[in-house]
PyMOL commands that place a pseudoatom at each C-alpha (Angstrom):
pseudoatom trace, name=CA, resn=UNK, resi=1, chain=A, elem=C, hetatm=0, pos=[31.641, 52.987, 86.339]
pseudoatom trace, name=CA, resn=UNK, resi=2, chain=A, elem=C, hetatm=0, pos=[30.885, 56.249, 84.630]
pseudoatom trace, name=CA, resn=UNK, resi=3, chain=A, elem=C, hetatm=0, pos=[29.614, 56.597, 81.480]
pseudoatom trace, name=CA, resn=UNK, resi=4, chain=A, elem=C, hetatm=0, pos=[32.853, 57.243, 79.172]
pseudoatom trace, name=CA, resn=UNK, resi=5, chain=A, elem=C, hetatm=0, pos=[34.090, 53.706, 81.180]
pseudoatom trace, name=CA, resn=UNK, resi=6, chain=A, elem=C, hetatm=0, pos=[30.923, 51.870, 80.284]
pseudoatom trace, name=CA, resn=UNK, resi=7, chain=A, elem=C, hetatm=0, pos=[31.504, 52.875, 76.674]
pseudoatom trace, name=CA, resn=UNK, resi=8, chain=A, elem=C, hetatm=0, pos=[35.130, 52.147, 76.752]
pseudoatom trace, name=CA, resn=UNK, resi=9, chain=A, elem=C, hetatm=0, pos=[34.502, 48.312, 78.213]
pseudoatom trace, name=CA, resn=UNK, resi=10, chain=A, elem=C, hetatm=0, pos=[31.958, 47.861, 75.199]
pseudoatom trace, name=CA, resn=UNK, resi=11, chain=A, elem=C, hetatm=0, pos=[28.713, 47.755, 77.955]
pseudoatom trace, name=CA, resn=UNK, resi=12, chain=A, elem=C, hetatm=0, pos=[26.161, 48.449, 75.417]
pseudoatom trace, name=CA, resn=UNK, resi=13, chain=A, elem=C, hetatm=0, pos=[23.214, 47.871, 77.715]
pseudoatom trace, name=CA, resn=UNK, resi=14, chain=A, elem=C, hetatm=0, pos=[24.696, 49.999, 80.273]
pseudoatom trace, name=CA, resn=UNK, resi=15, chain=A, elem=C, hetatm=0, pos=[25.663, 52.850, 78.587]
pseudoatom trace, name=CA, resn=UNK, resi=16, chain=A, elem=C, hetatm=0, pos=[22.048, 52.935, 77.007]
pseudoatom trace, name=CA, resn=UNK, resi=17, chain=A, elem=C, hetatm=0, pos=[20.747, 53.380, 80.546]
pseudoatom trace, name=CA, resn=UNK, resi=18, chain=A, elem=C, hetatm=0, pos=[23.340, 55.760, 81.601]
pseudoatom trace, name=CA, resn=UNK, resi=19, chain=A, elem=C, hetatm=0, pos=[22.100, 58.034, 78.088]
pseudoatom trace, name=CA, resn=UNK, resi=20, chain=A, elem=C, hetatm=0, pos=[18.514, 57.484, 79.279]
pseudoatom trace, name=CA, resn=UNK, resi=21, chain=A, elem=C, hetatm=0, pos=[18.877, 58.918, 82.455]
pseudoatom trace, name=CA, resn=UNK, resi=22, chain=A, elem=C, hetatm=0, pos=[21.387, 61.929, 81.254]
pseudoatom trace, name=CA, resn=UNK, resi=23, chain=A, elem=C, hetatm=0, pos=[18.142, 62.527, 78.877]
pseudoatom trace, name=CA, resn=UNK, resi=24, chain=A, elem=C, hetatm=0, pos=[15.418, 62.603, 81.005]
pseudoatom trace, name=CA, resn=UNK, resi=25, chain=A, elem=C, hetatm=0, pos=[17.454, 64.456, 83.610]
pseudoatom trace, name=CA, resn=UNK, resi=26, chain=A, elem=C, hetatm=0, pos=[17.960, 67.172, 80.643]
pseudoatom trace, name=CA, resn=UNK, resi=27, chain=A, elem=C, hetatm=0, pos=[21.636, 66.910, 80.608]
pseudoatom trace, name=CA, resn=UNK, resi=28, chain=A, elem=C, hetatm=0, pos=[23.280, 69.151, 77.513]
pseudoatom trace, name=CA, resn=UNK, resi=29, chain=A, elem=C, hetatm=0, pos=[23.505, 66.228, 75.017]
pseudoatom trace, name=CA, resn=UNK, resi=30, chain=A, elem=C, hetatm=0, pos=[26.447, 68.528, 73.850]
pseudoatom trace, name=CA, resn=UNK, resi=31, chain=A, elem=C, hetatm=0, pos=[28.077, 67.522, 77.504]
pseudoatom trace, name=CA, resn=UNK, resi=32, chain=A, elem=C, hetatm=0, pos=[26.979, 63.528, 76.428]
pseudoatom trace, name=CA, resn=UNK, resi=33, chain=A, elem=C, hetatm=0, pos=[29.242, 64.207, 73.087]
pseudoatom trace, name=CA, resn=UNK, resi=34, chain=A, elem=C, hetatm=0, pos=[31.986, 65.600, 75.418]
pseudoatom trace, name=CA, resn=UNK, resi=35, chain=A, elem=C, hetatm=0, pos=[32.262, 62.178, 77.012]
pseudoatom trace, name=CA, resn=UNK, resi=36, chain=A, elem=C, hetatm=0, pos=[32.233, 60.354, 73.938]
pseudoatom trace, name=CA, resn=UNK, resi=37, chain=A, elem=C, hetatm=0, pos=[34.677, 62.207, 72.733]
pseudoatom trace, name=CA, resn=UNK, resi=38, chain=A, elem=C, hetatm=0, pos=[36.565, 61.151, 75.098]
pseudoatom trace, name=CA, resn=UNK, resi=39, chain=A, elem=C, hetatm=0, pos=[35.428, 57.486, 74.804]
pseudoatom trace, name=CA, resn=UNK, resi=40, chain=A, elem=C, hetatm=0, pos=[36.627, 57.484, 71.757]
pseudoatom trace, name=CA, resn=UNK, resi=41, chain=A, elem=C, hetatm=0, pos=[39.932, 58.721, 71.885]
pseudoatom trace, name=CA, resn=UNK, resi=42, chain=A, elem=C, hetatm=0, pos=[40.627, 56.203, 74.352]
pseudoatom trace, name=CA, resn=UNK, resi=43, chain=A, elem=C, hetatm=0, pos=[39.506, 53.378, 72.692]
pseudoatom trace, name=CA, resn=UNK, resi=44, chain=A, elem=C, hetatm=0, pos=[41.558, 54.095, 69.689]
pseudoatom trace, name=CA, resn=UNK, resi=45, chain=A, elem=C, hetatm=0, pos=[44.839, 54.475, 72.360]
pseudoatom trace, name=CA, resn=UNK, resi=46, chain=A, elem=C, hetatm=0, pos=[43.715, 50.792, 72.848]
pseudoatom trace, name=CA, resn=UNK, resi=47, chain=A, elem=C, hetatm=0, pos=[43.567, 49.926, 69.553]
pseudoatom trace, name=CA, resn=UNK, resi=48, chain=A, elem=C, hetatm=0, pos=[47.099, 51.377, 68.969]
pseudoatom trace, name=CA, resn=UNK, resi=49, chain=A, elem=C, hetatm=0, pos=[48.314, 49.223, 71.538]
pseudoatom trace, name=CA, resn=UNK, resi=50, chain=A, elem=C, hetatm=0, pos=[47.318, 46.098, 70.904]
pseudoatom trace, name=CA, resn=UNK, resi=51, chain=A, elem=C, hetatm=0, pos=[44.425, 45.929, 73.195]
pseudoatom trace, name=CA, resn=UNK, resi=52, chain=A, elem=C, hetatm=0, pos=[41.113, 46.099, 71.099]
pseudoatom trace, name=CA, resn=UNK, resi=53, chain=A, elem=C, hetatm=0, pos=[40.958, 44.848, 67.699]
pseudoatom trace, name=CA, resn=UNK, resi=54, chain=A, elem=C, hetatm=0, pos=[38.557, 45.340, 64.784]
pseudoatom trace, name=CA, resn=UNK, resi=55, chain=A, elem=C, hetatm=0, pos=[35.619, 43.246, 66.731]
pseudoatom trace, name=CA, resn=UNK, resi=56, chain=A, elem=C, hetatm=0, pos=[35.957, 45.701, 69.415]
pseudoatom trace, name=CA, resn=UNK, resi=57, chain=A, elem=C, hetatm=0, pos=[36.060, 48.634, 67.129]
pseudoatom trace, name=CA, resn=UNK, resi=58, chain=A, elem=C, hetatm=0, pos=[32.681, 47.393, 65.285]
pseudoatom trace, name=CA, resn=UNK, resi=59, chain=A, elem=C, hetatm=0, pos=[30.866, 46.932, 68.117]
pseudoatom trace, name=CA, resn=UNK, resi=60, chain=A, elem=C, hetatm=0, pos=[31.967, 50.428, 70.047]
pseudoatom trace, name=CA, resn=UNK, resi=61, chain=A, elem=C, hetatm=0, pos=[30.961, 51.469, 66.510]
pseudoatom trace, name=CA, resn=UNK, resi=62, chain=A, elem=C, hetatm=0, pos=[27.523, 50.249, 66.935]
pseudoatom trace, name=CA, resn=UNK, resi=63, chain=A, elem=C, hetatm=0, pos=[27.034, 51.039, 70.334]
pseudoatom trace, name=CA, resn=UNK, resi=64, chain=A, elem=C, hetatm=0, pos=[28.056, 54.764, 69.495]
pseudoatom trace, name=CA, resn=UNK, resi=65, chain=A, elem=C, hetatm=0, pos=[25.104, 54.769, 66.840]
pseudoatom trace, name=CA, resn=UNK, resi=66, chain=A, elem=C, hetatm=0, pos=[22.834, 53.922, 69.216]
pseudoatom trace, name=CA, resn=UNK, resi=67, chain=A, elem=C, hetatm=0, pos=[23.771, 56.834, 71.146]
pseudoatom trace, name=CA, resn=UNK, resi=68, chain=A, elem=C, hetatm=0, pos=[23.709, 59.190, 67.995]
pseudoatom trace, name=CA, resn=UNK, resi=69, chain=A, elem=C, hetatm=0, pos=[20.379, 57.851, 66.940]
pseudoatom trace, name=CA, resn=UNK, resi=70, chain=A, elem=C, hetatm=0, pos=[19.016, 59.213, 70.510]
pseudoatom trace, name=CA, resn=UNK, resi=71, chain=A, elem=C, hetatm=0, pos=[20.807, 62.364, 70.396]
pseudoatom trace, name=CA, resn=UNK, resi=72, chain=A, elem=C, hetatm=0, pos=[20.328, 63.075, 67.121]
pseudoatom trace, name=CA, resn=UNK, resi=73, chain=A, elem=C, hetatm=0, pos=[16.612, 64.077, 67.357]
pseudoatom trace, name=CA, resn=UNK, resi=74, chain=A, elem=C, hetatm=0, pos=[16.856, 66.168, 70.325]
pseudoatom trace, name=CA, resn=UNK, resi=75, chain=A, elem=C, hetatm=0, pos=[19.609, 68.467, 68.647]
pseudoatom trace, name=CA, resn=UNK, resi=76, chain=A, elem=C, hetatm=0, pos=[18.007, 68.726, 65.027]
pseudoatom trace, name=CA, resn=UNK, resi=77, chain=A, elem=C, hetatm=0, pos=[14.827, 70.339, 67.075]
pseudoatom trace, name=CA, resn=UNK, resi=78, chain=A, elem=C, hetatm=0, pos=[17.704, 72.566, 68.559]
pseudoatom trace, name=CA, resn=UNK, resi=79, chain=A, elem=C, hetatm=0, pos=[19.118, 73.309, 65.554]
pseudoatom trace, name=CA, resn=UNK, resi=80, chain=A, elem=C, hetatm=0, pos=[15.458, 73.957, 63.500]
pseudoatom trace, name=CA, resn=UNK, resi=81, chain=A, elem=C, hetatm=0, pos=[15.464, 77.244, 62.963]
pseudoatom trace, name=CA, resn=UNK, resi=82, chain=A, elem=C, hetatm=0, pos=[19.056, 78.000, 62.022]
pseudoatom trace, name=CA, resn=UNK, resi=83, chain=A, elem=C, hetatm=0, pos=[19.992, 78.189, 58.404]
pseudoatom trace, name=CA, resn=UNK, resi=84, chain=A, elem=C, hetatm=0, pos=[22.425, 75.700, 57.151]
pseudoatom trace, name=CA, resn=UNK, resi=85, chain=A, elem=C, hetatm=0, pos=[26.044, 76.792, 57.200]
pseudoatom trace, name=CA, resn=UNK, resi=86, chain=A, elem=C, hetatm=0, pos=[27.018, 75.401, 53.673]
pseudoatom trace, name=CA, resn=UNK, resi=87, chain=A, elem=C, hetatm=0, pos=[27.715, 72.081, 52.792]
pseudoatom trace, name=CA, resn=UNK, resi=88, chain=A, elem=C, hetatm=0, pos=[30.831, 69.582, 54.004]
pseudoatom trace, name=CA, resn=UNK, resi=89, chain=A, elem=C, hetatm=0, pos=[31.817, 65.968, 51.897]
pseudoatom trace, name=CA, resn=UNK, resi=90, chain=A, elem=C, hetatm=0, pos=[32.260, 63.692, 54.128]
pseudoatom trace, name=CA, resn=UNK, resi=91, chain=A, elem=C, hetatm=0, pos=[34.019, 60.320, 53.887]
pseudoatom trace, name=CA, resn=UNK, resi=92, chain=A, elem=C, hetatm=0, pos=[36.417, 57.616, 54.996]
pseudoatom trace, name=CA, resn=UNK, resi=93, chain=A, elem=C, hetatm=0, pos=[38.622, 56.930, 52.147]
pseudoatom trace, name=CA, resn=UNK, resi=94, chain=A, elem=C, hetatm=0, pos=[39.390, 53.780, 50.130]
pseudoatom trace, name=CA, resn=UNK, resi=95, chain=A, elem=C, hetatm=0, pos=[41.032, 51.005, 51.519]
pseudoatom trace, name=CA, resn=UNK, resi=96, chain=A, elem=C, hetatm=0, pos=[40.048, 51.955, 55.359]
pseudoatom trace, name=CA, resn=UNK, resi=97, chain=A, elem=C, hetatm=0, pos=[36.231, 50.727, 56.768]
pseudoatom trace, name=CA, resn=UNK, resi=98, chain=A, elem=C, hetatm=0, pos=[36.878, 52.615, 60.040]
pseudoatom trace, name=CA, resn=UNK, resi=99, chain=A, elem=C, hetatm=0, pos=[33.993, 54.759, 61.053]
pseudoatom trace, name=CA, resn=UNK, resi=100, chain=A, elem=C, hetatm=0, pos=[33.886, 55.832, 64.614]
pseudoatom trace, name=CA, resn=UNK, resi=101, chain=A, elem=C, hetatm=0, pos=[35.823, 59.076, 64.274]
pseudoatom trace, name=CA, resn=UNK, resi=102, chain=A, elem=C, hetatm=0, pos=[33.962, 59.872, 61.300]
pseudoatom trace, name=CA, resn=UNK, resi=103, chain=A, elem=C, hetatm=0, pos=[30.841, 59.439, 62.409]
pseudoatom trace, name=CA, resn=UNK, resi=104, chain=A, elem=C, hetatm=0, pos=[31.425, 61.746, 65.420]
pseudoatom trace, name=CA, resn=UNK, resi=105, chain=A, elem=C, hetatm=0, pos=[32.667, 64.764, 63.305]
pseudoatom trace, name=CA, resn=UNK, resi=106, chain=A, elem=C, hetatm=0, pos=[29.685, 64.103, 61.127]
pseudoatom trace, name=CA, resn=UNK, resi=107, chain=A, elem=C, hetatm=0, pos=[27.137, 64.106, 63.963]
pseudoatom trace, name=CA, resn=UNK, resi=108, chain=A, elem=C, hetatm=0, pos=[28.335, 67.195, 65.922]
pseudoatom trace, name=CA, resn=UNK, resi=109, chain=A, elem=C, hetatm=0, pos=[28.901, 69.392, 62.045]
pseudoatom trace, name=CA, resn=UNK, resi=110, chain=A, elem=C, hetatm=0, pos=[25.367, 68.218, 61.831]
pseudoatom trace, name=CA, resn=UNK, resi=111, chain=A, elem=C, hetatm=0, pos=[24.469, 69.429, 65.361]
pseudoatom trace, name=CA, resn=UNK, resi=112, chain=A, elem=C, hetatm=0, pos=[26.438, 72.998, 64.794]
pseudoatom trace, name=CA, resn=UNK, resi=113, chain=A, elem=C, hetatm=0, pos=[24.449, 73.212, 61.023]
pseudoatom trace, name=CA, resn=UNK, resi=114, chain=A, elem=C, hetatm=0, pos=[25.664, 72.600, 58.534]
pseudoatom trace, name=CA, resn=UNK, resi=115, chain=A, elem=C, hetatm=0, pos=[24.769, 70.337, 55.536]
pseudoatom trace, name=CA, resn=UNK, resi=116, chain=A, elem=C, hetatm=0, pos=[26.627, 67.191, 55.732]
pseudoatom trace, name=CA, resn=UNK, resi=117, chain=A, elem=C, hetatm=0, pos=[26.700, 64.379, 52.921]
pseudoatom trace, name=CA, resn=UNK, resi=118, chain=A, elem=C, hetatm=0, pos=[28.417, 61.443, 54.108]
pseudoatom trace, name=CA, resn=UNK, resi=119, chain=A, elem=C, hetatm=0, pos=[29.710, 59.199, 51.762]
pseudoatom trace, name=CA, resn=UNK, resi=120, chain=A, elem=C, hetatm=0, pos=[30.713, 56.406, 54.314]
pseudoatom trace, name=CA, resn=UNK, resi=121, chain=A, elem=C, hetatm=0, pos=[33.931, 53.996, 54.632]
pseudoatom trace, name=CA, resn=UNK, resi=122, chain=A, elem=C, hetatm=0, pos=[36.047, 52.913, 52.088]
pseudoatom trace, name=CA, resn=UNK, resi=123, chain=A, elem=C, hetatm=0, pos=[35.237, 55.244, 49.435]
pseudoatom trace, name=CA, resn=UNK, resi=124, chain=A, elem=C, hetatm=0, pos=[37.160, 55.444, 46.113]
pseudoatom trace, name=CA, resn=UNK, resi=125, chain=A, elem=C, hetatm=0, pos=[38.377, 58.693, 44.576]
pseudoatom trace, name=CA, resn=UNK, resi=126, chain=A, elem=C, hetatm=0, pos=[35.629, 58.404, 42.052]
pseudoatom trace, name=CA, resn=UNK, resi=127, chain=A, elem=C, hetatm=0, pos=[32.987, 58.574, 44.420]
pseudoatom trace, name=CA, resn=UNK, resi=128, chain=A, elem=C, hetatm=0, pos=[34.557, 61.660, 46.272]
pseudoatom trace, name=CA, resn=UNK, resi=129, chain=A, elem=C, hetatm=0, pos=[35.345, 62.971, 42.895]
pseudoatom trace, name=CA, resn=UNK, resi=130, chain=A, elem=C, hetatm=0, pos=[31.190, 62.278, 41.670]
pseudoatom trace, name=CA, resn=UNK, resi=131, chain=A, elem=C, hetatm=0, pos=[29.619, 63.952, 44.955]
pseudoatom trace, name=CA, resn=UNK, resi=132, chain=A, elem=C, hetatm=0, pos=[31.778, 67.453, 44.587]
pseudoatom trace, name=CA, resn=UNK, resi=133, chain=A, elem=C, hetatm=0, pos=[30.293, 67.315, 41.238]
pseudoatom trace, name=CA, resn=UNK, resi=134, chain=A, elem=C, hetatm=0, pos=[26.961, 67.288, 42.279]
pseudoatom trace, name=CA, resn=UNK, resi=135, chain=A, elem=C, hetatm=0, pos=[26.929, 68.637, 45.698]
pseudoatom trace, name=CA, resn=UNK, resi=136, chain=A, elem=C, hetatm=0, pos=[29.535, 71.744, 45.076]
pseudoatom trace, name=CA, resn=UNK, resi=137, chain=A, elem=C, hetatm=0, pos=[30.478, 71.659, 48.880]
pseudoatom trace, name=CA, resn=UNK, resi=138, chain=A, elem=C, hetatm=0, pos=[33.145, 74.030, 50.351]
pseudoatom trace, name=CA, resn=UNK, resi=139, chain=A, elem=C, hetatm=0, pos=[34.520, 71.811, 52.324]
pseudoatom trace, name=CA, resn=UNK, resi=140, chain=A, elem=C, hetatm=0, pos=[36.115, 68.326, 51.916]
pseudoatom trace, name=CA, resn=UNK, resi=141, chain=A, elem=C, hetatm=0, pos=[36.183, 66.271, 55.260]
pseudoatom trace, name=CA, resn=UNK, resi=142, chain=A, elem=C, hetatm=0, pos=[38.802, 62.809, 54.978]
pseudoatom trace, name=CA, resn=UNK, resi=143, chain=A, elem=C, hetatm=0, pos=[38.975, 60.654, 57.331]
pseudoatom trace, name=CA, resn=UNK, resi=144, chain=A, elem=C, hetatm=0, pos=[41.398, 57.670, 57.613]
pseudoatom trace, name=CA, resn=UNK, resi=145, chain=A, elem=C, hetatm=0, pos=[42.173, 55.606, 60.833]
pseudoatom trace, name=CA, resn=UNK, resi=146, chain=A, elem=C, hetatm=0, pos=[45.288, 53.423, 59.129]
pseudoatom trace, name=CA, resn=UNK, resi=147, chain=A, elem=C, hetatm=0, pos=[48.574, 54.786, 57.520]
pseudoatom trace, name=CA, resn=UNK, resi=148, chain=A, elem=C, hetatm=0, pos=[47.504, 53.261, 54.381]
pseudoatom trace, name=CA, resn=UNK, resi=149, chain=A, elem=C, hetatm=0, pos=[44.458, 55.316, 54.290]
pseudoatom trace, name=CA, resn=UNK, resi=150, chain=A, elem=C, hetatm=0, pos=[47.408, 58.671, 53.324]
pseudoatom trace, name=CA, resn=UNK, resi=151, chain=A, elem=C, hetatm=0, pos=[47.850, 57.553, 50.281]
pseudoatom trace, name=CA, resn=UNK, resi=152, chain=A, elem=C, hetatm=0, pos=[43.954, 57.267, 49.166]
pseudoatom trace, name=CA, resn=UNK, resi=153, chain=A, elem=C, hetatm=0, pos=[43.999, 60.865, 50.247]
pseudoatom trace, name=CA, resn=UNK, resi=154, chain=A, elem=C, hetatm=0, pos=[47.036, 62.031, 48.208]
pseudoatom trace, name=CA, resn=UNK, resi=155, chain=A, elem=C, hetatm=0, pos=[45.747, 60.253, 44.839]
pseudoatom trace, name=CA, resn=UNK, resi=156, chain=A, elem=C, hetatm=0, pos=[42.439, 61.855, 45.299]
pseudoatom trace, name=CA, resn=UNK, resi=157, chain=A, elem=C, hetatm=0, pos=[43.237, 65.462, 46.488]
pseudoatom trace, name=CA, resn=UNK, resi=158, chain=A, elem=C, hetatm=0, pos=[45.896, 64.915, 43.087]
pseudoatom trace, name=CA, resn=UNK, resi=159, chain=A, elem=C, hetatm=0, pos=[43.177, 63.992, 40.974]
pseudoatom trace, name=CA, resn=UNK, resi=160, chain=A, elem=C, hetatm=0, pos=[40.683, 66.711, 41.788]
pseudoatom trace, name=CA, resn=UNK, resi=161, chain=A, elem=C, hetatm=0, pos=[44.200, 68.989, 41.030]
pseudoatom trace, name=CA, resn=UNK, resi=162, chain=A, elem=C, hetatm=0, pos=[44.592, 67.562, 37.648]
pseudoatom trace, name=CA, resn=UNK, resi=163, chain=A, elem=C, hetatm=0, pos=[40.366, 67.935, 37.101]
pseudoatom trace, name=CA, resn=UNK, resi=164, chain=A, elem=C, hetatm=0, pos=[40.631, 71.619, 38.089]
pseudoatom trace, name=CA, resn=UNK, resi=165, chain=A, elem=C, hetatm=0, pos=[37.958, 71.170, 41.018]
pseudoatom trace, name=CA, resn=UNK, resi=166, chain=A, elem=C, hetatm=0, pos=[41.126, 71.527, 44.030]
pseudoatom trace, name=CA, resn=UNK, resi=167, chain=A, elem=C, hetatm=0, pos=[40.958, 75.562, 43.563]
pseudoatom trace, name=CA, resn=UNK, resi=168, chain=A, elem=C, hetatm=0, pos=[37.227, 75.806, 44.869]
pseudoatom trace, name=CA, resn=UNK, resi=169, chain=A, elem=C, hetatm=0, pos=[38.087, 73.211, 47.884]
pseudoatom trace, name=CA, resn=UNK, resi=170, chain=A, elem=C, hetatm=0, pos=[39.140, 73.715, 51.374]
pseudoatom trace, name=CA, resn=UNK, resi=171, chain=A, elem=C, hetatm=0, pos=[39.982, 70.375, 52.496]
pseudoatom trace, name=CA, resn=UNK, resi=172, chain=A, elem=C, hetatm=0, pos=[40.478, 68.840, 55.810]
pseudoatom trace, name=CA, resn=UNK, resi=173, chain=A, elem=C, hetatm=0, pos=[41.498, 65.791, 57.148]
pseudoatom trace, name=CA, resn=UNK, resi=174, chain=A, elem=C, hetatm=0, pos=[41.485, 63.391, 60.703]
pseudoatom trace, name=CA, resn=UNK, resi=175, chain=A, elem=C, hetatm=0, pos=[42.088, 60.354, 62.384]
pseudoatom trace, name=CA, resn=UNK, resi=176, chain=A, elem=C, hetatm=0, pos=[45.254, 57.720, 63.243]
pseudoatom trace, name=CA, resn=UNK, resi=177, chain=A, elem=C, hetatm=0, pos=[48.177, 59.886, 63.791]
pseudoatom trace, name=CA, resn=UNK, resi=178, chain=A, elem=C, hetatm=0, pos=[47.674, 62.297, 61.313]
pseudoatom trace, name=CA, resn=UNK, resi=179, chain=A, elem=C, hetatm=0, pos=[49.276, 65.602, 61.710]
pseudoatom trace, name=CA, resn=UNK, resi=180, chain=A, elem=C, hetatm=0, pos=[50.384, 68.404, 59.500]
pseudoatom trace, name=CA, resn=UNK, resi=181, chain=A, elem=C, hetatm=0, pos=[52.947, 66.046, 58.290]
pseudoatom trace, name=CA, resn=UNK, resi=182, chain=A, elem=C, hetatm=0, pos=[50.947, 64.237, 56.556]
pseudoatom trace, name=CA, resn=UNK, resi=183, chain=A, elem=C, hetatm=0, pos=[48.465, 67.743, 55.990]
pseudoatom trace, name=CA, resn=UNK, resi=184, chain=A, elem=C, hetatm=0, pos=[51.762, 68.863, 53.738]
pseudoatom trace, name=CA, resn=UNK, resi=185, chain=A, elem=C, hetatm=0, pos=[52.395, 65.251, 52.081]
pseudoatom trace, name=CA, resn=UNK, resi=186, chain=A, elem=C, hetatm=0, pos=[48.733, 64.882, 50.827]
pseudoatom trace, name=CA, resn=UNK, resi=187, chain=A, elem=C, hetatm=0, pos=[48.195, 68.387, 50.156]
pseudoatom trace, name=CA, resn=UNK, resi=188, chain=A, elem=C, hetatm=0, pos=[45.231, 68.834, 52.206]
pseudoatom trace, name=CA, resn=UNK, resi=189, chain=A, elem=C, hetatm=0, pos=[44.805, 72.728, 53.975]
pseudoatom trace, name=CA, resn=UNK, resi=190, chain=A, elem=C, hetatm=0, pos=[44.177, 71.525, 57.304]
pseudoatom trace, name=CA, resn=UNK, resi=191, chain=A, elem=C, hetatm=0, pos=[44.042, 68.828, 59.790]
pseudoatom trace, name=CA, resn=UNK, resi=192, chain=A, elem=C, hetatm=0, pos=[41.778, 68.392, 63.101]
pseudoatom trace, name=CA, resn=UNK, resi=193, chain=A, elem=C, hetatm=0, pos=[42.727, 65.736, 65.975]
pseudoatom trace, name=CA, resn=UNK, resi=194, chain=A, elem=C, hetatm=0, pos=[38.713, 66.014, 67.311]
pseudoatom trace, name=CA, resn=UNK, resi=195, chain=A, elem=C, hetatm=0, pos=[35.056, 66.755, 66.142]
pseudoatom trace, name=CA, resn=UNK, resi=196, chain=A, elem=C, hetatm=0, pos=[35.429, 69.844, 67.866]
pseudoatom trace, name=CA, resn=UNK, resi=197, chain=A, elem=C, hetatm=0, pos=[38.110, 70.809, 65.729]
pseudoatom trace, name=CA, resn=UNK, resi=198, chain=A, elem=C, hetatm=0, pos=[36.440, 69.909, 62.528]
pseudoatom trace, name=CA, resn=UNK, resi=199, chain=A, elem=C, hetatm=0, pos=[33.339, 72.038, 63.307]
pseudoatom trace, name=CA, resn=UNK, resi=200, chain=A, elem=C, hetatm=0, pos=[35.442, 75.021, 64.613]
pseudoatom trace, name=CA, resn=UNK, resi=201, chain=A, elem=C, hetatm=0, pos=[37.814, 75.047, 60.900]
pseudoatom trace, name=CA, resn=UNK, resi=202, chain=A, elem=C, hetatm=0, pos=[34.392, 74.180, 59.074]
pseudoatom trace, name=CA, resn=UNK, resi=203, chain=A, elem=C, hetatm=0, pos=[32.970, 77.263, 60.548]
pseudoatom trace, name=CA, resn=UNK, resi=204, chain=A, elem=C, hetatm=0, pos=[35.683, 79.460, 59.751]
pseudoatom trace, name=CA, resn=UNK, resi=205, chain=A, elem=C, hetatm=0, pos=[36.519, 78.474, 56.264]
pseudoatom trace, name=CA, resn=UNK, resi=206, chain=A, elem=C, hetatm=0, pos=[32.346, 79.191, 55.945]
pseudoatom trace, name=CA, resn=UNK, resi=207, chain=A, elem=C, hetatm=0, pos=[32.966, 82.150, 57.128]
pseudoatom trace, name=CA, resn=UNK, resi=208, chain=A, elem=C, hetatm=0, pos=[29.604, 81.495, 59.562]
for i in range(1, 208): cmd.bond("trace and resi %d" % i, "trace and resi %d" % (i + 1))
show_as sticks, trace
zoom trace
């Protein structure tokens, strides 16, 4: 099977050997995110349906750290000598644990450079709310797999409103079936359906 099969059907010791040999055959590791791209958007079609449940979403979610952990290196080195782009919160909010999508966008703004602090699953408004504090990002990054996960995101992006820190914000959101629907009923600017996407309105709302 190929590689974005392997990862689909959970073969973690396969897919490890398929990555090894894309590596030392100096494949793009940019291509190798192209397929799991792909991976993943067809694993969460089978989680829609009824195929794959949360054990099978934990342990594509370890399986695509593994792979991140031996990409990661080779496109930091790549990635040296270019100044950070500006800084992006990052976070799946509270009341959804689901981390494969955001881990994804996270590793390829990393790879395209800019500063990314990821705050991680289930994260409260607080949290969010603490971190733009401190960090001053321009961009806000929310991720939430299940519909419940739109309503975390309209009580924060409503509290940072009421705490004057919205103005300074461009804030984008992903995952589930989110669309600008729900863009226009949390009040978020924009909304991305891949990594890809993320890193291309990142980049322009930088202005990079």
């Amino acid at each position: 099977m190929s590689f974005i099969n392997e990862i689909v059907e959970l073969n973690e010791k396969k897919v490890i050997e398929l990555l090894d040999s894309r590596l030392q055959s100096n494949d793009d590791p940019f291509n190798v995110m192209k397929d799991v791209r792909e991976a993943v958007k067809i694993i969460g079609e089978k989680f829609s349906n009824k195929e794959y449940f949360i054990p099978e979403l934990i342990m594509s979610g370890e399986i695509l750290r593994q792979i991140f952990e031996k990409l990661e290196p080779i496109l930091r080195e790549s990635q040296k000598a270019v100044e950070k782009k500006g800084k992006v919160i990052l976070g799946t909010v509270a009341g959804d644990i689901h981390d494969i999508g955001k881990d994804v966008v996270r590793f390829m703004l990393d790879a395209n450079g800019f500063e990314v602090i990821d705050l991680g699953v289930d994260v409260s408004a607080q949290k969010f709310i603490d971190a733009i504090k401190e960090h001053k990002p321009k961009v806000l990054a929310l991720s939430g797999f299940l519909t419940l996960a739109y309503d975390s995101m309209k009580e924060l992006i409503t509290n940072l409103t009421n705490i004057g820190l919205r103005d300074d914000l461009k804030i984008m959101i992903g995952g589930g079936t989110v669309d600008k629907r729900i863009v226009e009923y949390v009040g978020a600017d924009q909304y991305g359906q891949s990594a890809v996407d993320a890193v291309n309105i990142a980049t322009k709302w930088m202005g990079v």
